[in-house]
Biopython code that builds the backbone (N, CA, C, O; Angstrom):
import numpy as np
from Bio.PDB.StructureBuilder import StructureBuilder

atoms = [
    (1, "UNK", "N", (-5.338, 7.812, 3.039)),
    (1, "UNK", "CA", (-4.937, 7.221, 1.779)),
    (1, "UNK", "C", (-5.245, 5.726, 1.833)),
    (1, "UNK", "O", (-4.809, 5.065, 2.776)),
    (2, "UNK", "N", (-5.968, 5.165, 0.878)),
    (2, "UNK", "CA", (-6.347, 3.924, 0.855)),
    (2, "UNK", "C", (-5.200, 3.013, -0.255)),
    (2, "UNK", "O", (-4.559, 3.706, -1.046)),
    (3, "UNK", "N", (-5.033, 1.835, -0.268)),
    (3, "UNK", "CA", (-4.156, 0.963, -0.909)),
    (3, "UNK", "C", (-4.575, 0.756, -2.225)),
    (3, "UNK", "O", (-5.693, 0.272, -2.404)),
    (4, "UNK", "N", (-3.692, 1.112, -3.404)),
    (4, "UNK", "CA", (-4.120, 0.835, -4.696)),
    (4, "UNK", "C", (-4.276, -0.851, -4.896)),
    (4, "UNK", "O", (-5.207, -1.369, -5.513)),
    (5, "UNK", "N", (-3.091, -1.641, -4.201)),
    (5, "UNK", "CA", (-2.909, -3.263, -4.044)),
    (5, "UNK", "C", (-2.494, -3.811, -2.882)),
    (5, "UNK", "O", (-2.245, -3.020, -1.972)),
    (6, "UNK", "N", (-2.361, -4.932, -2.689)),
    (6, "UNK", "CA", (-1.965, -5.531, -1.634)),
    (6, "UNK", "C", (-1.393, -6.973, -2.067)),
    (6, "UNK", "O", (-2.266, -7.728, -2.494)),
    (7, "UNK", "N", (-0.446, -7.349, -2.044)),
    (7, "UNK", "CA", (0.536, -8.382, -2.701)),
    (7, "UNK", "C", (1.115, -9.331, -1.444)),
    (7, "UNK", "O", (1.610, -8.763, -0.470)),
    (8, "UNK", "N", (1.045, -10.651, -1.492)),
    (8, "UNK", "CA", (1.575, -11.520, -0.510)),
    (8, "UNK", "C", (2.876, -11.818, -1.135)),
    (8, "UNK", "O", (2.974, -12.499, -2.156)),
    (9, "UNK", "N", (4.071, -11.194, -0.384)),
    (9, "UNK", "CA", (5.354, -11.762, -1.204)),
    (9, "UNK", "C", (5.960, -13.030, -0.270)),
    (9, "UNK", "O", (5.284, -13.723, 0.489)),
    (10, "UNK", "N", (7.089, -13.128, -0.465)),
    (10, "UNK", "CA", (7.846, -14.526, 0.282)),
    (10, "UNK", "C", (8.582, -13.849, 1.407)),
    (10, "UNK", "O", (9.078, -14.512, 2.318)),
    (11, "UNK", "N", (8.674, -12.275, 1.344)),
    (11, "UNK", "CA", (9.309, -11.825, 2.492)),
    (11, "UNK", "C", (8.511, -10.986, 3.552)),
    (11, "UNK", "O", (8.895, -10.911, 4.719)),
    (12, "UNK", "N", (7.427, -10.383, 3.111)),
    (12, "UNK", "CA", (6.421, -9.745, 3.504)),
    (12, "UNK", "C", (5.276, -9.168, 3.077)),
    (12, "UNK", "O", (5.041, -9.527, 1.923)),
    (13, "UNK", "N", (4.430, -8.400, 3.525)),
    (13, "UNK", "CA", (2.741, -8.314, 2.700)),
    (13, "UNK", "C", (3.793, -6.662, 2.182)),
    (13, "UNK", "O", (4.641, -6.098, 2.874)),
    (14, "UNK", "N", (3.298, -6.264, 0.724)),
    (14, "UNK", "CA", (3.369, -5.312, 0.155)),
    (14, "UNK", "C", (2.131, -4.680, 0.074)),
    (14, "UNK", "O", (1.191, -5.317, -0.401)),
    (15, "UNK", "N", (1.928, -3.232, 0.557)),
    (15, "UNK", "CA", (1.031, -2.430, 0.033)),
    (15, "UNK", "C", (1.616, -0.817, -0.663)),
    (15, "UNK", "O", (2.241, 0.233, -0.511)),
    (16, "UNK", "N", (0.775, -1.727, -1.535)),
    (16, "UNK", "CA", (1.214, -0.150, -2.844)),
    (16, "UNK", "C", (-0.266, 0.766, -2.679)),
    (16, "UNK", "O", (-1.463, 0.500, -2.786)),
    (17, "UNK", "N", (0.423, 1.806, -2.407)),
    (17, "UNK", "CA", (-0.481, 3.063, -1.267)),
    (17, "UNK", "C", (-0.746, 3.830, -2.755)),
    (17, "UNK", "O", (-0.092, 3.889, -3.796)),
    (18, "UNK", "N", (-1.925, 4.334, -2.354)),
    (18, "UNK", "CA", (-3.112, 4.970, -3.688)),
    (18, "UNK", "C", (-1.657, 6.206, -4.556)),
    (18, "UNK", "O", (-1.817, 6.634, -5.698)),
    (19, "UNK", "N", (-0.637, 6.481, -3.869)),
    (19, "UNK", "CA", (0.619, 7.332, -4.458)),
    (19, "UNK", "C", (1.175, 6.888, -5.154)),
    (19, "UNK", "O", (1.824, 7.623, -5.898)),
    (20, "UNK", "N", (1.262, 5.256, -5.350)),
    (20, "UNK", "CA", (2.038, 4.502, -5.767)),
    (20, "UNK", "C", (3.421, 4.150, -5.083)),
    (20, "UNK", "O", (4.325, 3.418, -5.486)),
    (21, "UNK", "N", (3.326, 4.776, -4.112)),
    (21, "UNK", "CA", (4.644, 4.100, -2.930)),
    (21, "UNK", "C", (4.428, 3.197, -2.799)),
    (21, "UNK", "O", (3.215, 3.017, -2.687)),
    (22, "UNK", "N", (5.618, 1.475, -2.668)),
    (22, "UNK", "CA", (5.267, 0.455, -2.203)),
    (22, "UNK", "C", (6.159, 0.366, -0.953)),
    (22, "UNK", "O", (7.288, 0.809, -0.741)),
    (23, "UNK", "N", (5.116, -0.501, -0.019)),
    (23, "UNK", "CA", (6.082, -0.651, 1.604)),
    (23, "UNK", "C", (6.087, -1.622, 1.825)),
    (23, "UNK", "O", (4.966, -2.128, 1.770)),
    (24, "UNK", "N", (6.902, -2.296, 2.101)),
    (24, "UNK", "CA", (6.412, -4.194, 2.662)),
    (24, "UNK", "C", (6.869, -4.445, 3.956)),
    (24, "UNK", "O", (8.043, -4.370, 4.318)),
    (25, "UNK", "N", (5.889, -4.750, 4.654)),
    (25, "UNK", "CA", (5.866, -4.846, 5.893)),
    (25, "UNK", "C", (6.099, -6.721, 6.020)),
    (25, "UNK", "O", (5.450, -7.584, 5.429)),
    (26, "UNK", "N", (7.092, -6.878, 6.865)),
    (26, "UNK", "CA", (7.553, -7.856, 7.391)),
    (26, "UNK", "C", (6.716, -8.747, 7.922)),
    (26, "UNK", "O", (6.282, -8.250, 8.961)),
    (27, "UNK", "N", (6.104, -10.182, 7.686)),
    (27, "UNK", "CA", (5.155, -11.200, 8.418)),
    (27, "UNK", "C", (4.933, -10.678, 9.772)),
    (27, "UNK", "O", (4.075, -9.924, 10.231)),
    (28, "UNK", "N", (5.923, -11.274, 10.278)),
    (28, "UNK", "CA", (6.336, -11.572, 11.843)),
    (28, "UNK", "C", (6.142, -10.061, 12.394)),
    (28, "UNK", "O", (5.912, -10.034, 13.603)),
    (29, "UNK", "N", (6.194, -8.595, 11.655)),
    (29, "UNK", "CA", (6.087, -7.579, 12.320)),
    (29, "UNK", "C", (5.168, -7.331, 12.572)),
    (29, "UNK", "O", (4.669, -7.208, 13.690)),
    (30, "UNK", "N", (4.607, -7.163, 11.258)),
    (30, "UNK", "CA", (3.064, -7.194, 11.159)),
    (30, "UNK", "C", (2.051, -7.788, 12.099)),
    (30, "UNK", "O", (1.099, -7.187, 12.597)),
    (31, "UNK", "N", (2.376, -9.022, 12.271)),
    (31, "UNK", "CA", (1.526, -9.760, 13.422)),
    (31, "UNK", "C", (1.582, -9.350, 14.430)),
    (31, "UNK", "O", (0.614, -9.508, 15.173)),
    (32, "UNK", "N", (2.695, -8.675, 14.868)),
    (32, "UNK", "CA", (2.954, -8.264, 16.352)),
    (32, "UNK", "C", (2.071, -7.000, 16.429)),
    (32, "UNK", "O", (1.619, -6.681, 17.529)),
    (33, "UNK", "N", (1.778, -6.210, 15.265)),
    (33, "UNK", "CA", (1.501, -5.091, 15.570)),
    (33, "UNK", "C", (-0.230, -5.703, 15.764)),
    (33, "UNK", "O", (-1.068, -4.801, 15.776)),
    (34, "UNK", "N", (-0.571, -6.617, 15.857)),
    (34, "UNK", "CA", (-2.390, -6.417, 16.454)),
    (34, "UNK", "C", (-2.482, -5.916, 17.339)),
    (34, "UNK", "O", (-1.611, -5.662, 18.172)),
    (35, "UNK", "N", (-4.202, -5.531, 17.332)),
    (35, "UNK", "CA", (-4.595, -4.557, 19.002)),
    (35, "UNK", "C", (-5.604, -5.286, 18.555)),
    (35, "UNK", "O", (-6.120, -4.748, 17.575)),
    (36, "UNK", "N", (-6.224, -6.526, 18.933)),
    (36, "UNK", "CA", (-7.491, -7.092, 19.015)),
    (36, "UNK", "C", (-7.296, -7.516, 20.419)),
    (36, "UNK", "O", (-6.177, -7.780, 20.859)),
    (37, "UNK", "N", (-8.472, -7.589, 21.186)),
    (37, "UNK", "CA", (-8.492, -7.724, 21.981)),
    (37, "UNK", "C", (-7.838, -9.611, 22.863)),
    (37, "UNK", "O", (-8.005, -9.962, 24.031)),
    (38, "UNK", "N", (-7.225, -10.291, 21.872)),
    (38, "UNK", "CA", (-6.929, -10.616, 22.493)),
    (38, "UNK", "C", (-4.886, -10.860, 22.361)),
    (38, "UNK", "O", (-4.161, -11.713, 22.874)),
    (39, "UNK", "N", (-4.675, -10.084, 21.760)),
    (39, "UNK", "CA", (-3.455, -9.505, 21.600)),
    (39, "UNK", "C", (-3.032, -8.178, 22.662)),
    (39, "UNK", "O", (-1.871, -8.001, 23.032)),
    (40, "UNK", "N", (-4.108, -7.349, 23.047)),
    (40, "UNK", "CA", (-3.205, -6.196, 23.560)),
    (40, "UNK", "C", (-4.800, -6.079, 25.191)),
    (40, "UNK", "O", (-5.971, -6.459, 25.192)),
    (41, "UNK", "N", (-4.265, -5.648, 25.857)),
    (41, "UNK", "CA", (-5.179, -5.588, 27.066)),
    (41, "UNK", "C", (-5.999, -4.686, 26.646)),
    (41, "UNK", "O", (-5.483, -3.751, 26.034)),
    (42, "UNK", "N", (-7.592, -4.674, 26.843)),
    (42, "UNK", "CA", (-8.103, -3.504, 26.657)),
    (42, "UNK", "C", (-8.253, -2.376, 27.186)),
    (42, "UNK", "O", (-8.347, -1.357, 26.501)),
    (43, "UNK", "N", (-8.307, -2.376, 28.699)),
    (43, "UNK", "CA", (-8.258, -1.372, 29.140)),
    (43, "UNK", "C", (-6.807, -0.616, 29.928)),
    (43, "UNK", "O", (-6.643, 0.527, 30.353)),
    (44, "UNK", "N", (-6.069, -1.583, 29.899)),
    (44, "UNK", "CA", (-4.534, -0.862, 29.671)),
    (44, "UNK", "C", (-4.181, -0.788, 28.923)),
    (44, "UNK", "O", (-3.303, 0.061, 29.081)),
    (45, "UNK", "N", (-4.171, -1.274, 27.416)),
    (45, "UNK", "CA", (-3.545, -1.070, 26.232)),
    (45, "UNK", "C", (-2.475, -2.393, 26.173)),
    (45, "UNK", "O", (-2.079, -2.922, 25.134)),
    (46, "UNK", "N", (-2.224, -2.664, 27.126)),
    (46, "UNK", "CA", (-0.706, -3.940, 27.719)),
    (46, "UNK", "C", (-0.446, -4.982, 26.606)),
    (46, "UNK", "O", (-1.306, -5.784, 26.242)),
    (47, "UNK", "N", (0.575, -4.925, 26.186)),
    (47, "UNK", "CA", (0.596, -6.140, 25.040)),
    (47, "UNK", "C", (0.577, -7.380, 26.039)),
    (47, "UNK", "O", (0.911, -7.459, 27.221)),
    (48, "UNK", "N", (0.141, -8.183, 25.278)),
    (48, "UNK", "CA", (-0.942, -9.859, 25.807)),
    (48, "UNK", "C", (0.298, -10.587, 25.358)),
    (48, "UNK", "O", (1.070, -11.107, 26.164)),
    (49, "UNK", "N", (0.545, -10.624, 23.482)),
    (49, "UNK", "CA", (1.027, -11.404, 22.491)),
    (49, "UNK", "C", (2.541, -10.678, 22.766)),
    (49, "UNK", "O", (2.855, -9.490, 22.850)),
    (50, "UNK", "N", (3.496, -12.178, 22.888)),
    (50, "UNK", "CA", (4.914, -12.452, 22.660)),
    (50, "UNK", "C", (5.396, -12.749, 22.043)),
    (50, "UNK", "O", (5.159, -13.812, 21.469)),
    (51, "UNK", "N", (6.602, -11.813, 21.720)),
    (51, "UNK", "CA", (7.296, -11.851, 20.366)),
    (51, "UNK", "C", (7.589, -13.633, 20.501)),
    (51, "UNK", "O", (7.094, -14.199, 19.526)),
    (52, "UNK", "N", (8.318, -14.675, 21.547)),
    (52, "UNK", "CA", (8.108, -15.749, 21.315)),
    (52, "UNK", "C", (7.193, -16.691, 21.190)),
    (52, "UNK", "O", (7.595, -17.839, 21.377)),
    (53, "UNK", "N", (6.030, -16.534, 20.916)),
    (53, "UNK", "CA", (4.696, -16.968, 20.860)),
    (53, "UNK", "C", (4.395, -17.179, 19.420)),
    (53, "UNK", "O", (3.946, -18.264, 19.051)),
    (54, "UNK", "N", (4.701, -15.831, 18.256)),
    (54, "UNK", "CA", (4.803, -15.979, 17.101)),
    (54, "UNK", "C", (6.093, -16.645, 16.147)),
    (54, "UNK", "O", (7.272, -16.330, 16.307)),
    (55, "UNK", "N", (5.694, -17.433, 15.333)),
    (55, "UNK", "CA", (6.340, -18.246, 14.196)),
    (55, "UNK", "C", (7.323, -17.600, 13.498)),
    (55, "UNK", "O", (7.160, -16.387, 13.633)),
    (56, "UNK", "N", (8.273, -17.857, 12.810)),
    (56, "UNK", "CA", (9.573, -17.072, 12.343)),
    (56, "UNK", "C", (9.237, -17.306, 10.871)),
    (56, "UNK", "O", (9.603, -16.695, 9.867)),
    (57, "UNK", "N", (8.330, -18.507, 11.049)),
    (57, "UNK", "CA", (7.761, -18.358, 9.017)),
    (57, "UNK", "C", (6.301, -17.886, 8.829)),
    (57, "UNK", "O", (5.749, -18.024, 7.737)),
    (58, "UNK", "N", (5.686, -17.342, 9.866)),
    (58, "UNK", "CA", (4.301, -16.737, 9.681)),
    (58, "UNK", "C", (3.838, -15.784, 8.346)),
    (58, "UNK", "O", (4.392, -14.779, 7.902)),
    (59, "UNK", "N", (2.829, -16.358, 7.960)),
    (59, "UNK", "CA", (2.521, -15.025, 6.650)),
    (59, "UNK", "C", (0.923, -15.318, 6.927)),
    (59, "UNK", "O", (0.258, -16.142, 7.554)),
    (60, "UNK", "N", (0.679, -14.090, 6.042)),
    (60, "UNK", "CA", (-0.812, -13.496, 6.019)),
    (60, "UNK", "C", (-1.079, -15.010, 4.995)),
    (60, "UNK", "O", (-0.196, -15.643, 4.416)),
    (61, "UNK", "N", (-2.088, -15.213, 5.007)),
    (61, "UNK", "CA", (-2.931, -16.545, 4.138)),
    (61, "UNK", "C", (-3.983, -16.260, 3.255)),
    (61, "UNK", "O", (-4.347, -16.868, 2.248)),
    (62, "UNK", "N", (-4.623, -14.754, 4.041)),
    (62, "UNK", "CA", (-5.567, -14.364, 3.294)),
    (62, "UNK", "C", (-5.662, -12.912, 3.781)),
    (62, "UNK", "O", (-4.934, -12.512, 4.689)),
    (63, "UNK", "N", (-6.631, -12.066, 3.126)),
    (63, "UNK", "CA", (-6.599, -10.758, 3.997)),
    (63, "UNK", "C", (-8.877, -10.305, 2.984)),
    (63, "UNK", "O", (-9.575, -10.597, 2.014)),
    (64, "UNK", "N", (-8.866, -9.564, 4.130)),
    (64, "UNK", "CA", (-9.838, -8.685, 3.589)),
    (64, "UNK", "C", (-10.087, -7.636, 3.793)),
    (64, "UNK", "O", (-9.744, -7.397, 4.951)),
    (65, "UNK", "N", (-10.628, -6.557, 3.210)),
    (65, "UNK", "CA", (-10.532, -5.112, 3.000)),
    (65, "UNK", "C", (-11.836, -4.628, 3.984)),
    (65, "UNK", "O", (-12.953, -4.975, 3.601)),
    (66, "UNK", "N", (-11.748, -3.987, 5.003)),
    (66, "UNK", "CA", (-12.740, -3.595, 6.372)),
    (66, "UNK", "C", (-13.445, -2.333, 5.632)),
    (66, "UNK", "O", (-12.684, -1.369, 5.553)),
    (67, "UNK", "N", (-14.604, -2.150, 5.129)),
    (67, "UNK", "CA", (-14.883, -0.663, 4.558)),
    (67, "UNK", "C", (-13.531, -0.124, 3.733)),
    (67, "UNK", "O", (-12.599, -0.670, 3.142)),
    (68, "UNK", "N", (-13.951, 1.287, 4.026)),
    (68, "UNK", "CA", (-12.729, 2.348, 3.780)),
    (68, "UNK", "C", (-11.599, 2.041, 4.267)),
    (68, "UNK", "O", (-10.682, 2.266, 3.477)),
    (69, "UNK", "N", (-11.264, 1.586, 5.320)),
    (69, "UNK", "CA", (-10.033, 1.963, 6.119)),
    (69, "UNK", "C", (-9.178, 0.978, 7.127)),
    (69, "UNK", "O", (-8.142, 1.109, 7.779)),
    (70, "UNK", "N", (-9.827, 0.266, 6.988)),
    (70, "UNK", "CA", (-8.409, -1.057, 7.028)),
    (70, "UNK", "C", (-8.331, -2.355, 6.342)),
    (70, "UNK", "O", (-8.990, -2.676, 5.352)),
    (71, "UNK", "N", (-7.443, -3.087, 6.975)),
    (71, "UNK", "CA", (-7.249, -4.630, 6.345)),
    (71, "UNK", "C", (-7.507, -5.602, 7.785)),
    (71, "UNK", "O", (-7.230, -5.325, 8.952)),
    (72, "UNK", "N", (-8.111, -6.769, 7.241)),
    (72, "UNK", "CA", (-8.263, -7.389, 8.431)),
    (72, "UNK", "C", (-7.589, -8.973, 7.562)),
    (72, "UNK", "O", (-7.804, -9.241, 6.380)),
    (73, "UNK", "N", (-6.719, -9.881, 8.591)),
    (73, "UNK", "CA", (-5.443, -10.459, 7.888)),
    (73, "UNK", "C", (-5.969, -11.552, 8.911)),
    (73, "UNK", "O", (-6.248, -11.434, 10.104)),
    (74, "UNK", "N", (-6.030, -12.978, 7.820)),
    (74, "UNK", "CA", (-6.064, -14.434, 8.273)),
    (74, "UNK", "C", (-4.384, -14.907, 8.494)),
    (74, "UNK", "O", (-3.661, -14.861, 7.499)),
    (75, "UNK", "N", (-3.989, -15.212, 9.389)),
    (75, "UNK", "CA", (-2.577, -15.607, 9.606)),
    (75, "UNK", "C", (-2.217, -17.120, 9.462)),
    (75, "UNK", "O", (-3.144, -17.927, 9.518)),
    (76, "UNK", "N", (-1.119, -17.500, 9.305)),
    (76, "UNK", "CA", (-1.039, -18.835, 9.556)),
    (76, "UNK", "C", (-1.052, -19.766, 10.490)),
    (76, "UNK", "O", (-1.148, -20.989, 10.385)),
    (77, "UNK", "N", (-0.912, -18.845, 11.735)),
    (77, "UNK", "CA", (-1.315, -19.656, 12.985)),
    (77, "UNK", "C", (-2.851, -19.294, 13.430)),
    (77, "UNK", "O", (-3.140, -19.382, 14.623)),
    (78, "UNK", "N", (-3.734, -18.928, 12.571)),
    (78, "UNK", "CA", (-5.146, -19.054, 12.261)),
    (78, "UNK", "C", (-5.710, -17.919, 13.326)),
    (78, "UNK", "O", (-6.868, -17.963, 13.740)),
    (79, "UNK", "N", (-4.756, -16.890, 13.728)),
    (79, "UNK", "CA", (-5.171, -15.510, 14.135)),
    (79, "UNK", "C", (-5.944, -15.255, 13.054)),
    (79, "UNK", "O", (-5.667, -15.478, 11.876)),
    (80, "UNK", "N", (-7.020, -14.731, 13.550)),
    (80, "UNK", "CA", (-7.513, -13.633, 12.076)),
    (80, "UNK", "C", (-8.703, -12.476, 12.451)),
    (80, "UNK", "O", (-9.632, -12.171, 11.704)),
    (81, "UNK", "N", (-8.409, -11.849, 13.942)),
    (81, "UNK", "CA", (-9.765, -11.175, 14.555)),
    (81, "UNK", "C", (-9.047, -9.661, 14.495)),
    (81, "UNK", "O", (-9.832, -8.746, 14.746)),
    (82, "UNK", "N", (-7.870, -9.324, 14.242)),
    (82, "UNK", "CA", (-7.306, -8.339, 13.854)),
    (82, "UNK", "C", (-7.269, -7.468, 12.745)),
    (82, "UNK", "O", (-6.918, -7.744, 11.598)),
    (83, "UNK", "N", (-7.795, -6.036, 13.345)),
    (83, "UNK", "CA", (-8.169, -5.068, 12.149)),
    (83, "UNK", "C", (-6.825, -4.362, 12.465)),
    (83, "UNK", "O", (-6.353, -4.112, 13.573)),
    (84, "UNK", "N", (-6.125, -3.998, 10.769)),
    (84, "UNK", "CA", (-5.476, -3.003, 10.800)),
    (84, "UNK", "C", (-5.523, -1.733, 9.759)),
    (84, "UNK", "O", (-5.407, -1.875, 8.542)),
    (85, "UNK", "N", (-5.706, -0.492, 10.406)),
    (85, "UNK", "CA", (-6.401, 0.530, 10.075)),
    (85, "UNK", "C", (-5.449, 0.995, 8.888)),
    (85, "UNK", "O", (-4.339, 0.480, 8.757)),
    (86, "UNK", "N", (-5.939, 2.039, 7.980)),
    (86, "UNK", "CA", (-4.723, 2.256, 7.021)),
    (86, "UNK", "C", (-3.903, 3.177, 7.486)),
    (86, "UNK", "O", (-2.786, 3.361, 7.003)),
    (87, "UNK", "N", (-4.577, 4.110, 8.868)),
    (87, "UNK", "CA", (-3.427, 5.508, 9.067)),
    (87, "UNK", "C", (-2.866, 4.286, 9.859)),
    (87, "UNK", "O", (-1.745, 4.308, 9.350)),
    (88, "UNK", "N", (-2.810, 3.125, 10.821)),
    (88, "UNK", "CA", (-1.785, 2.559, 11.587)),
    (88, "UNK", "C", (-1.008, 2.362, 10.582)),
    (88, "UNK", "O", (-0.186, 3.264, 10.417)),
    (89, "UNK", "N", (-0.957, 1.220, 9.605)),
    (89, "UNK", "CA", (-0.155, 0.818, 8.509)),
    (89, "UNK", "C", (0.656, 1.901, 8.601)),
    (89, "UNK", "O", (1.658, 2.036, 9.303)),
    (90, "UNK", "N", (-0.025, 2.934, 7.573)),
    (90, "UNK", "CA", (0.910, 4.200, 7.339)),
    (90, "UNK", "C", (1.770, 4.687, 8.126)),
    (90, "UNK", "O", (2.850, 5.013, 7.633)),
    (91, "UNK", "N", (1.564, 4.862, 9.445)),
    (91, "UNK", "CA", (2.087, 5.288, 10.516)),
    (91, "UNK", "C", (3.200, 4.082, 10.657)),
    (91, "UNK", "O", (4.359, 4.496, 10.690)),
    (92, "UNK", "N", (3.040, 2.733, 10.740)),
    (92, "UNK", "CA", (4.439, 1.852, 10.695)),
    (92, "UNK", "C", (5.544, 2.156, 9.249)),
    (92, "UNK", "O", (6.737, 1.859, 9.309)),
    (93, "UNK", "N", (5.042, 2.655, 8.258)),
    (93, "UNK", "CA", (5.481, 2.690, 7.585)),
    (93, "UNK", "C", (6.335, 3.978, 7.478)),
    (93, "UNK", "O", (7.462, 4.042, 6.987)),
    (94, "UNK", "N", (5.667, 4.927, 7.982)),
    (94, "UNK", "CA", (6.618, 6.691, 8.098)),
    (94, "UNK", "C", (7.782, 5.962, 9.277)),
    (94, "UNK", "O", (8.990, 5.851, 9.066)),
    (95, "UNK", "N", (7.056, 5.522, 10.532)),
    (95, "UNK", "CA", (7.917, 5.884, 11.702)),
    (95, "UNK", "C", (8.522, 4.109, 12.084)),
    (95, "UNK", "O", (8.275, 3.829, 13.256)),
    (96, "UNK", "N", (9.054, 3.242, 11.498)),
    (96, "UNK", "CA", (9.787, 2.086, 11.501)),
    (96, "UNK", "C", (10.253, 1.556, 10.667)),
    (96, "UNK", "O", (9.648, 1.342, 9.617)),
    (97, "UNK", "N", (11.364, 1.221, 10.867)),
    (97, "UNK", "CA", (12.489, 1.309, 9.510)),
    (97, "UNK", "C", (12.374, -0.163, 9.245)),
    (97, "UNK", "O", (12.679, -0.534, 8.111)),
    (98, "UNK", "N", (11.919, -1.201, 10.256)),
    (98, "UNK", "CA", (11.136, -2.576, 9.714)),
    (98, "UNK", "C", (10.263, -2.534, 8.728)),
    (98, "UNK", "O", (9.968, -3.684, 8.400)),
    (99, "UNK", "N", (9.542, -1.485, 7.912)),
    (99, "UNK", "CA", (8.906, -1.295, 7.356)),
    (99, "UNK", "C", (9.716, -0.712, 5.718)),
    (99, "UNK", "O", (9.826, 0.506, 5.571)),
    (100, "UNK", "N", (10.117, -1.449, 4.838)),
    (100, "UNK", "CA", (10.918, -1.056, 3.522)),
    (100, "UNK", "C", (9.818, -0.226, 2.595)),
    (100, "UNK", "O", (8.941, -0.788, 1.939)),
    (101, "UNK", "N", (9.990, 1.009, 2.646)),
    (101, "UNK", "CA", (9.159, 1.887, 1.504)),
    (101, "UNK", "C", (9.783, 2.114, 0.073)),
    (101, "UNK", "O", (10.888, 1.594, -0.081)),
    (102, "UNK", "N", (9.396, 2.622, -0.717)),
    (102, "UNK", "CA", (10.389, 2.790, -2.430)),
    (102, "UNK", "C", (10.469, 4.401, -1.642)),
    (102, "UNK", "O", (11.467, 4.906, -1.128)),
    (103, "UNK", "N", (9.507, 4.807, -1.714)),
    (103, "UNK", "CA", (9.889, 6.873, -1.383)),
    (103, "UNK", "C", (9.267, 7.248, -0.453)),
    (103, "UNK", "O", (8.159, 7.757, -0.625)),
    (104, "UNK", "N", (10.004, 7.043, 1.224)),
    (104, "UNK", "CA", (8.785, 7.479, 2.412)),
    (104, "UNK", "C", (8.826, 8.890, 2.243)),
    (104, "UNK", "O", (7.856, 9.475, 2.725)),
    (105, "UNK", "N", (9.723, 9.626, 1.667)),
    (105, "UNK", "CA", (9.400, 11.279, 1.524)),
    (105, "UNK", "C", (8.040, 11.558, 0.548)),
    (105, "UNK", "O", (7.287, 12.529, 0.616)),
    (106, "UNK", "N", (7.961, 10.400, -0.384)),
    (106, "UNK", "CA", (6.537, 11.181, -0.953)),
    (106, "UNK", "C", (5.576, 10.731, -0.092)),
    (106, "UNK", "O", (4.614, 11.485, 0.058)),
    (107, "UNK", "N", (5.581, 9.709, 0.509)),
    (107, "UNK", "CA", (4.223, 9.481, 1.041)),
    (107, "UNK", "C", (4.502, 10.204, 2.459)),
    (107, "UNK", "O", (3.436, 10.137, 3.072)),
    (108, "UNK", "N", (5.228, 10.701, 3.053)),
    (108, "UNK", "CA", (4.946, 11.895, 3.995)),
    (108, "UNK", "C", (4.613, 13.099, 3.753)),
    (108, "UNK", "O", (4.081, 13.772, 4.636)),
    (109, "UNK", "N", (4.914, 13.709, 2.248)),
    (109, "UNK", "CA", (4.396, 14.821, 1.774)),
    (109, "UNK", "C", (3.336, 14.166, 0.769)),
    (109, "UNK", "O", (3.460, 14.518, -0.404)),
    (110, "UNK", "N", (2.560, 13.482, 0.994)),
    (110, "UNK", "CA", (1.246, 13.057, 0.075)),
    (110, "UNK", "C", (0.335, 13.249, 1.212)),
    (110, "UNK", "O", (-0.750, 13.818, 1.089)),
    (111, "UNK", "N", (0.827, 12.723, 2.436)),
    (111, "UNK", "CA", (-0.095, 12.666, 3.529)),
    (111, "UNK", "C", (-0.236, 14.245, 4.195)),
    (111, "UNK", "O", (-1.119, 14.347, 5.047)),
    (112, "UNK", "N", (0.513, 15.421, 3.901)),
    (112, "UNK", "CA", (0.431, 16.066, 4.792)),
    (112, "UNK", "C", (0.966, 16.553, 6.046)),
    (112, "UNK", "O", (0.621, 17.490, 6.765)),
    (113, "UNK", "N", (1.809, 15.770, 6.129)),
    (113, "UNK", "CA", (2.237, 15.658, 7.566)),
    (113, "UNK", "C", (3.476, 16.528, 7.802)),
    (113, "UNK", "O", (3.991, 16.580, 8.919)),
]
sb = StructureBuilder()
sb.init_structure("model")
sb.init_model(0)
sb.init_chain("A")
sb.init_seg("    ")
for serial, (resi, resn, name, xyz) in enumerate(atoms, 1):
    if name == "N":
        sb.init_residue(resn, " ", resi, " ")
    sb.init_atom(name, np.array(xyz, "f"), 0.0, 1.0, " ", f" {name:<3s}", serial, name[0])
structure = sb.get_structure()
């Protein structure tokens, strides 16, 4: 499922999912969740990036749309080599309650799952 929008609010990035579910994922969570290589180890997987390392007022600044299937997000501490895929999104959004949805039951039965 790809994102109908993507909205920068004052509390977190909103994506309103092609169902019309909206989820807003938290700055500061969001950031944590990169796997670019220089956020997470590559060949252990090992997170690199510390939760005290990131800003308590961090927000996305800019974002751009990767093909089909993810978002790749300019940060305010001028991270910006991080792709995030839309099943990850989705997947923070079914399985973490940091993640505020309007109806995670439809978008778990939209997805299939």
């Amino acid at each position: 499922m790809e994102p109908k929008s993507v909205n920068r609010l004052s509390d977190g990035l909103e994506i309103i999912w092609g169902n019309d579910v909206s989820c807003i994922y938290p700055y500061k969570y969001l950031r944590l969740q990169c796997a670019c290589a220089n956020c997470v180890e590559e060949l252990t997987g090992k997170k690199l990036l510390k939760v005290s390392e990131i800003q308590e007022d961090i927000i996305v600044v800019e974002y751009l749309i990767v093909g089909k299937y993810a978002l790749q997000f300019l940060w305010s501490d001028a991270h910006e080599t991080g792709i995030y895929p839309y099943n990850s999104l989705l997947g923070y959004a079914l399985n973490d309650e940091a993640v505020v949805c309007s109806d995670r039951d439809k978008l778990l039965a939209d997805l299939n799952i």
